[in-house]
N, C-alpha and C positions, 0 to 999 in steps of 0.2 A: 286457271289462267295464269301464266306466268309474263306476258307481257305488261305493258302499262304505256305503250305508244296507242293512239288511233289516229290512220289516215282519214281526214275528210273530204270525200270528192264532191264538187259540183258542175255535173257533166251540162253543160248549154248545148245549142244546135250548133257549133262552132268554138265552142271553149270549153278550157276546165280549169275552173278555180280548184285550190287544193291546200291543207294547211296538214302539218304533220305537229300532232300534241302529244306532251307529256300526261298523263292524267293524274300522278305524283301530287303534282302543284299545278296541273293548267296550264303549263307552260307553254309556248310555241318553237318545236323544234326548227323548222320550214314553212315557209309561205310560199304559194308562185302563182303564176298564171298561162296558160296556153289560147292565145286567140288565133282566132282567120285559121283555124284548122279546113283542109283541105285547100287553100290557096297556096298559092306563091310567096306570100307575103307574111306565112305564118311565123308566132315569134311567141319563144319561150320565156319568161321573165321569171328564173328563183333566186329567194333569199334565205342563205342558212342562216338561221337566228339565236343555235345554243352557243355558238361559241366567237358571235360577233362576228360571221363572214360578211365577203363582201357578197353584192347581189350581182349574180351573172346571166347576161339575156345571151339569147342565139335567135337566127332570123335566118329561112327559109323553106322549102315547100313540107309541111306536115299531113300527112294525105287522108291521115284518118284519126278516129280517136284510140284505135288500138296504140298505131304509129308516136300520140300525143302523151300516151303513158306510159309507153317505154322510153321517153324521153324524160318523160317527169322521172321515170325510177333512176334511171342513171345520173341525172342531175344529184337525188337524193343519194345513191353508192357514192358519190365524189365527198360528200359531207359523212361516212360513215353510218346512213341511217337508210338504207335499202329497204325494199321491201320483202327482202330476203331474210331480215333482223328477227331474230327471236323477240324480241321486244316488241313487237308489232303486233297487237291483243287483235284487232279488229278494222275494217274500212269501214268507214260510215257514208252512207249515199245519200245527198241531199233529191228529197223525188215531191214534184209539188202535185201530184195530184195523186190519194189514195182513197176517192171518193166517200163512201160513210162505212165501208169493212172495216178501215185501216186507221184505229184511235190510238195508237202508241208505236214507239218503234219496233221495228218488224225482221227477224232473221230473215235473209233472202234465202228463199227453194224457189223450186220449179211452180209452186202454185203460187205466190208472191209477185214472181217476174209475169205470170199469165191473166192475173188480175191487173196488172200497172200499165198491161198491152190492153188489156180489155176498157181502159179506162180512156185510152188516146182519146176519143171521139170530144171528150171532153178535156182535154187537154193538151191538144193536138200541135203545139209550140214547144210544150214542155218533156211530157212525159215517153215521145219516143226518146229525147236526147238522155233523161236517165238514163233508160232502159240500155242504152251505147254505153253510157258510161259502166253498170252495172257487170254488165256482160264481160268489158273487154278486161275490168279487173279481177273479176274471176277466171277467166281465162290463166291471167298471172299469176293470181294466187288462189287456186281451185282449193285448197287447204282452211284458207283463212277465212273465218265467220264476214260474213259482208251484210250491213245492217240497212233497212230503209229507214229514215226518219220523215215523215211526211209534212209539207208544210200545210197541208189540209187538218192535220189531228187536232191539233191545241183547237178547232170549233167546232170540233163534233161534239161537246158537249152543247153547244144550242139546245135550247126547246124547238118542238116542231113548231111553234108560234113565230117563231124569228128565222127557221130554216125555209120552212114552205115559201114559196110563192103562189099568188091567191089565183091559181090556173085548175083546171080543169084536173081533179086526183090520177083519173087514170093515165094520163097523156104524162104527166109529170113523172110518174112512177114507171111508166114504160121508159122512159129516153132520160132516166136518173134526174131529172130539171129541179133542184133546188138550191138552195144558199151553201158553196162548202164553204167560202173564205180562204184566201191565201195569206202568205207573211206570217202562219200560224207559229213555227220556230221563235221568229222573232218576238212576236206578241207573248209569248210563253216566256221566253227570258226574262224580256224588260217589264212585265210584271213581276215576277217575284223579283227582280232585282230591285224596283219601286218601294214594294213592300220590304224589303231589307236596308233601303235608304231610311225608311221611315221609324224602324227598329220594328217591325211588327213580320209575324207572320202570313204567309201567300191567305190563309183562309181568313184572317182579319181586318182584311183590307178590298175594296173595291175600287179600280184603276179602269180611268181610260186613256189606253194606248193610242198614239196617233205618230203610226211607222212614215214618215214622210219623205221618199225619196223620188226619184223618178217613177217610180209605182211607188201608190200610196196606199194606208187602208187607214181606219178605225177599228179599234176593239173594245165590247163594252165586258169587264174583267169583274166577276163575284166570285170575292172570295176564293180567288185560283183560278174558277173555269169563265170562260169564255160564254157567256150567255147572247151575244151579239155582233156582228163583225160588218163594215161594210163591199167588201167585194162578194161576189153572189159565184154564181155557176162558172163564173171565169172572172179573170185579175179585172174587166173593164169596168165593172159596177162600184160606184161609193162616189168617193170623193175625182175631184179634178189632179189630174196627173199630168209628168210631162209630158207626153204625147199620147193620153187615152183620155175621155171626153167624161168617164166615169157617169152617173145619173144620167138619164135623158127619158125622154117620153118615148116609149117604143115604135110608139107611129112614125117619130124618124124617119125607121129604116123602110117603111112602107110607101113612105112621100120621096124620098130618095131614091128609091126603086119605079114607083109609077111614073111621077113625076119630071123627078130627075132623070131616068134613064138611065141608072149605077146598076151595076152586078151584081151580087152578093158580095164578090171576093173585091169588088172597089168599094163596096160600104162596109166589109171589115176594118180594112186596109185603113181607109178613111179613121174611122171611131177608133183604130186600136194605134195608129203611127201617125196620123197629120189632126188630131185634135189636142182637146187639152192645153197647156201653156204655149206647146208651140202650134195650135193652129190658132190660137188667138192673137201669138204678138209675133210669130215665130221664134222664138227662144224659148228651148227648156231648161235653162241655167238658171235658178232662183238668183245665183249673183248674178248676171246679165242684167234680165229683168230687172232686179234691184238697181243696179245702177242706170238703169237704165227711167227708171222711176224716179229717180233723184234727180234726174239730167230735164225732168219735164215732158218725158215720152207719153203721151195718153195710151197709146195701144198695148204699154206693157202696166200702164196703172190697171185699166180697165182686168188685163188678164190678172193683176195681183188683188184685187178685188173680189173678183168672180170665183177664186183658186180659198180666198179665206173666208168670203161669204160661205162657200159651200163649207168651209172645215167648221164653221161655229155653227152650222145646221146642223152637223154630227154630233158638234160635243153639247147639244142643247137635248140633242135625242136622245144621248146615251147616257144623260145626267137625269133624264126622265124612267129610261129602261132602268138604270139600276138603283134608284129613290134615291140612295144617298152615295157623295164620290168622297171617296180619301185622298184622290190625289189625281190626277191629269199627269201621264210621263211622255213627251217628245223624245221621238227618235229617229235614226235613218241619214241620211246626209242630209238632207234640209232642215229635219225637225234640229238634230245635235248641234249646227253650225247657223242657221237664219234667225236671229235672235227677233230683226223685224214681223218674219211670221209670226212666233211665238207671240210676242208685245201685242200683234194686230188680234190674230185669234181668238184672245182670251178681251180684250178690248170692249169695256162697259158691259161687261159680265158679272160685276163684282157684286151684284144682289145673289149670285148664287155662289160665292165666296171666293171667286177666280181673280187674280191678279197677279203683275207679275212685278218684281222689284228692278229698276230700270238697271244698277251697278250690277246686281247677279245675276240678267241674263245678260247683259253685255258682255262679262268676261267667259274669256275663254280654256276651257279643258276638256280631256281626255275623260277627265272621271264623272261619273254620278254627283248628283248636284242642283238642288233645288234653286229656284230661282221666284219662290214667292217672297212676299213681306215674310218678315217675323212675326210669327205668330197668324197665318192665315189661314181661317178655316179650312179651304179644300188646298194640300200642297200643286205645287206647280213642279215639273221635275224635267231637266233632260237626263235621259238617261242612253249612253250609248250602248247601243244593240253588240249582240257577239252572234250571230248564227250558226258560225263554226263552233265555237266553244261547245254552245250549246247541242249541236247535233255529236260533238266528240262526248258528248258529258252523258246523253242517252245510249250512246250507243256503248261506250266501255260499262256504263248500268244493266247494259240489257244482259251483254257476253259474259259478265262477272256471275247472274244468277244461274247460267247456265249448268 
């Protein structure tokens, strides 16, 4: 392998996030984004970053994602970094659903791409729009190694105790129905970065993760692997999100259906886009909400309530699943920047050593950074996520042993 560039793609049903790294040092060559692909309205937004360029957007009709990444290429040819460049070691494809085959990153062939279609049913948001993305970059560059990285892997180490759910064996095993977990990338990063705040290595240490952004999860972390996670068969299960309702009694969906007289596809709709913070106050802006809680709003207390009751059910579980914790790490946009969540979460917890110091999570950074007292038994940590990094950091690993 004589390059040491990797493209990162993350193909959406309508976008592609995208970052172009050095793996020398990690660096970020480009950044960009393509949304409202197939509209009218679509708009390209990149930023060359090796040599201080400015960030240039274009806006209008982008018809497909083939059409979005030959845009992204040329944006990159204007900056000297094509993806025509010998430098270019690998693409890395971020794919969130690679059920229980798929526990590390994965050279893409024809059997790869046919497992990841095989998988839709269960993923049926996500993993056709990889599959577009995958597709239209080999097209480009039919030459170039193109890697999957799965956000399902970092929890296939689970026990079948934490992965099953307590259904019927055969039914479950017919229609794949068990716990895979998503946000796995992420959760894989910001523990070992945890552990490396803390000076110790991934195997010495036991972290719960708590990725909290508009989709949120929990991770219970030994010792590196992943022995517990809260989203299940799909991103709706665990914790309360911005607009997914995460836990509920299943009967739900069965009184909503007889009773109410909803659809299937109006009680997805329902539980997956109008619950959660915004079907309680309408607002899934944790600032909103916040200030909006400050201002004396009951309906966004209530929802700021409801959203941290449920996170300290998590980290009360997962301080149980893994006997003893090292450390608690915050991350995601709300986890890295809502200092109030943080304070609340962790709030008269301190019999199990949880606290947080009010000056160090008040301020504000970019980096790694504890935020307990001095000297507190279980650390408290934000730790901001990289996903790109991370899926560039497995994927020029995978191509290098080739």
């Amino acid at each position: 392998m004589t390059g040491t560039r990797v493209l990162v793609l993350n193909s959406g049903s309508s976008s592609v996030k995208y970052q172009l790294l050095d793996m020398r040092d990690s660096s970020r060559l480009a950044v960009g984004l393509v949304e409202r692909i197939g509209e009218e309205t679509s708009r390209l937004k990149h930023t060359p970053l090796a040599n201080g360029g400015e960030a240039r957007e274009q806006t209008g009709p982008i018809a497909d994602h083939e059409a979005a990444l030959k845009a992204v290429a040329e944006e990159l040819d204007k900056d000297g970094l094509g993806l025509g460049s010998p430098e270019l070691a690998a693409i890395g494809h971020r794919v969130v659903h690679g059920g229980r085959q798929f526990t590390e990153p994965t050279v893409i062939d024809e059997r790869v791409l046919a497992e990841i279609e095989r998988l839709i049913p269960v993923a049926p948001l996500h993993n056709p729009a990889n599959l577009t993305g995958i597709r239209t970059a080999q097209a480009l560059r039919p030459d170039l190694p193109q890697v999957a990285v799965f956000d399902t892997a970092f929890h296939t180490t689970m026990p079948e105790s934490a992965a099953r759910y307590a259904i019927d064996v055969e039914t479950a095993d017919e229609h794949r129905i068990r716990r895979y977990g998503f946000h796995g990338t992420s959760h894989a990063y910001v523990s070992r970065a945890t552990a490396k705040l803390l000076g110790k290595a991934p195997e010495d240490v036991n972290v719960i993760v708590l990725h909290l952004g508009n989709g949120a999860s929990a991770s219970a972390v030994r010792a590196g692997r992943c022995v517990d996670t809260s989203m299940g068969l799909t991103p709706l299960e665990g914790l309360v999100m911005g607009t997914r309702s995460g836990d509920l009694d299943p009967a739900v969906i069965f009184h909503l259906a007889r009773v109410g007289g909803l659809s299937m596809d109006d009680i997805d709709t329902l539980l997956n886009k109008k619950s959660g913070l915004i079907g309680l106050c309408g607002d899934n802006d944790m600032r909103e909400i916040r200030r909006r809680v400050d201002e004396g709003d009951e309906r966004a207390r209530l929802a700021f309530d409801i959203y941290i009751h449920r996170l300290r059910k998590y980290i009360g579980a997962y301080y149980a699943v893994l006997g003893r914790v090292d450390a608690i790490a915050f991350t995601a946009g709300v986890g890295e920047n809502a200092a109030p969540v943080r304070e609340a979460a962790v709030a008269g917890l301190e019999g199990l050593g949880l606290a947080v110091d009010a000056e160090r999570n008040g301020a504000r950074s970019d980096e790694p950074r504890l935020i307990s007292p001095e000297g507190a038994r279980v650390a408290v940590a934000v730790v901001p996520t990289d996903e790109e990094l991370e899926i560039a950091t497995q994927t020029y690993a995978l191509v290098g042993s080739l």
